[in-house]
RODRENVO-64620 format. One line per 2 residues: number of its first residue (from 1); their letters; for each residue x, y, z of N, C-alpha, C. Coordinates in Angstrom, 1 decimal, m for minus. Layout:
<pators>
NUM> A> X:Y:Z:X:Y:Z:X:Y:Z  ...
</pators>
This chain:
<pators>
1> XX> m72.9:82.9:m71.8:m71.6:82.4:m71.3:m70.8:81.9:m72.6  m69.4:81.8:m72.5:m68.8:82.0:m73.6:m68.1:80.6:m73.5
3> XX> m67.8:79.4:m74.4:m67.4:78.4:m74.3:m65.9:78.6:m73.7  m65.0:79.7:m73.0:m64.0:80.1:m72.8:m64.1:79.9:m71.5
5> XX> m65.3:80.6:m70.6:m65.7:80.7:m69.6:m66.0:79.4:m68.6  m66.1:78.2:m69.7:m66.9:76.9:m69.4:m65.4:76.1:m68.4
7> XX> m66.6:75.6:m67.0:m65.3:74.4:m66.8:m64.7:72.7:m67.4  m63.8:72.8:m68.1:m64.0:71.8:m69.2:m63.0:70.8:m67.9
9> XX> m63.4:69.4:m68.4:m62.9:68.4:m67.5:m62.8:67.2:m68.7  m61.8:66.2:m68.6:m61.5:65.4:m69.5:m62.1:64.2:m68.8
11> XX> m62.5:63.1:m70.2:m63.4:62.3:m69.8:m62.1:61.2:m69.2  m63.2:60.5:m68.1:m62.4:59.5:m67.4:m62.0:58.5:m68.0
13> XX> m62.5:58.1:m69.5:m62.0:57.1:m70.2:m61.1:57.4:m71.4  m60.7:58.8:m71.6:m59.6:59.2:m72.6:m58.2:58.1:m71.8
15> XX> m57.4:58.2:m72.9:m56.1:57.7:m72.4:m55.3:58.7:m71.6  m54.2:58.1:m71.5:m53.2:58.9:m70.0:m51.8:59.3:m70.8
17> XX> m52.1:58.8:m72.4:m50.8:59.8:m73.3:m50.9:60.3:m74.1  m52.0:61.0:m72.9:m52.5:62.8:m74.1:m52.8:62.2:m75.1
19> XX> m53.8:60.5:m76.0:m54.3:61.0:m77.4:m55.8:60.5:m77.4  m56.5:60.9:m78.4:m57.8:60.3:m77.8:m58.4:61.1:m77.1
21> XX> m58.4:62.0:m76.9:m58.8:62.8:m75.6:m60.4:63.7:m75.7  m61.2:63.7:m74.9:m62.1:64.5:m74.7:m62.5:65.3:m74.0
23> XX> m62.7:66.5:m74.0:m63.4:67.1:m72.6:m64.9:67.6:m73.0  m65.4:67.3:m71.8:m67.1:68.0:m71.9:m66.8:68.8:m70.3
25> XX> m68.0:70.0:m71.1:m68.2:71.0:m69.6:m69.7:70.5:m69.6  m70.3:71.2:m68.9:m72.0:71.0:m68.9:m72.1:72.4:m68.1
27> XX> m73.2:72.7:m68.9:m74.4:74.2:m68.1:m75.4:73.4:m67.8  m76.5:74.3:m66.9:m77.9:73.6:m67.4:m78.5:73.3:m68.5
29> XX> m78.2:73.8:m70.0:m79.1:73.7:m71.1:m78.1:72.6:m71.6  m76.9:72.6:m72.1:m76.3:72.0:m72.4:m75.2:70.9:m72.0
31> XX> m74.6:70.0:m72.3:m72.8:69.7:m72.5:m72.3:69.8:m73.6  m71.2:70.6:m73.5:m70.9:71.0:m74.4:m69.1:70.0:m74.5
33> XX> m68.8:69.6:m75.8:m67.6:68.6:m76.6:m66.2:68.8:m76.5  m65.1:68.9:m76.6:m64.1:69.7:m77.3:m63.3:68.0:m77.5
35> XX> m62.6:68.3:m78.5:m61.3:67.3:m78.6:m59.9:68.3:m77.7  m59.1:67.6:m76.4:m58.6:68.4:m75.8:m57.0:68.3:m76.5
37> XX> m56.6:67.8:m77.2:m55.2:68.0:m77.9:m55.7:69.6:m79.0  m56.3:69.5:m79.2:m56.5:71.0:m79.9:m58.4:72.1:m79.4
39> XX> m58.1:72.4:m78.3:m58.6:73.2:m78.0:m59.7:74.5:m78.5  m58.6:74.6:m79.6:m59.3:75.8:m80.7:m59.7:75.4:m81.8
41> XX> m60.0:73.7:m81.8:m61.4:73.2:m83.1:m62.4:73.8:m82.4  m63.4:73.8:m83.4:m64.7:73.7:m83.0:m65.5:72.7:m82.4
43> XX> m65.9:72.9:m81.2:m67.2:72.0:m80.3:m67.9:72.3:m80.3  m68.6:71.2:m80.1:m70.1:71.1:m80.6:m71.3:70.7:m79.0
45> XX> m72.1:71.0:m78.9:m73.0:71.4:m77.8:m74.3:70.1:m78.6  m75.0:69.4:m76.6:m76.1:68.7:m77.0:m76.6:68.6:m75.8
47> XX> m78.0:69.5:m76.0:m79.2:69.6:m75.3:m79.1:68.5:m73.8  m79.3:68.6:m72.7:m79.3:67.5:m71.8:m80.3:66.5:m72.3
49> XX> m81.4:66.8:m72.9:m82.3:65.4:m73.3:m81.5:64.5:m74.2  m80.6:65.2:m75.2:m80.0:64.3:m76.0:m78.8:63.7:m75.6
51> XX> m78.0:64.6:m74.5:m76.5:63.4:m73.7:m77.5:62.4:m72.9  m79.1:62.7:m72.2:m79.2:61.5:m71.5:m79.3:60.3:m72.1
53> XX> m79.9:60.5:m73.4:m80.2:59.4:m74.8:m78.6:59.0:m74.9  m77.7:59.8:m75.5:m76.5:58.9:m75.5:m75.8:58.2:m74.5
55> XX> m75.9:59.0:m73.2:m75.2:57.6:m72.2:m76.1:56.6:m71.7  m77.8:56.6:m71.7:m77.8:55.9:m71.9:m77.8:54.7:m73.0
57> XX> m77.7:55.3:m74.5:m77.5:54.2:m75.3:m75.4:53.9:m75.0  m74.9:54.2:m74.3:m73.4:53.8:m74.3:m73.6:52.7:m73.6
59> XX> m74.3:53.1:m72.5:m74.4:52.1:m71.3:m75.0:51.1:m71.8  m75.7:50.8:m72.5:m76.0:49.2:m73.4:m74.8:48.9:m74.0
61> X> m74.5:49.4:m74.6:m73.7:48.9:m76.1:m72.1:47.9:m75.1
</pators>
């Protein structure tokens, strides 16, 4: 599948004037990143073992 194909959704904590912005899709192997004001950077992809390690280290901090 081609990161084109992916359903990307913006995170619930980006701001509401367009800056800041993130979207993550998720497959089963992955979630995959984008910054959503420019689309056609490069994103970057992280294994589901390693988004569960980061939310839950968010969820402490």
């Amino acid at each position: 599948m081609s990161t084109t194909e992916l359903a990307w959704f913006k995170s619930s904590y980006s701001g509401t004037q367009g800056d800041s912005c993130v979207e993550v899709a998720v497959t089963q192997q992955a979630f995959y990143v984008r910054d959503s004001k420019d689309v056609g950077l490069p994103h970057f992809a992280v294994r589901r073992e390693g988004w569960d390690l980061f939310v839950q280290y968010a969820a402490e901090v």
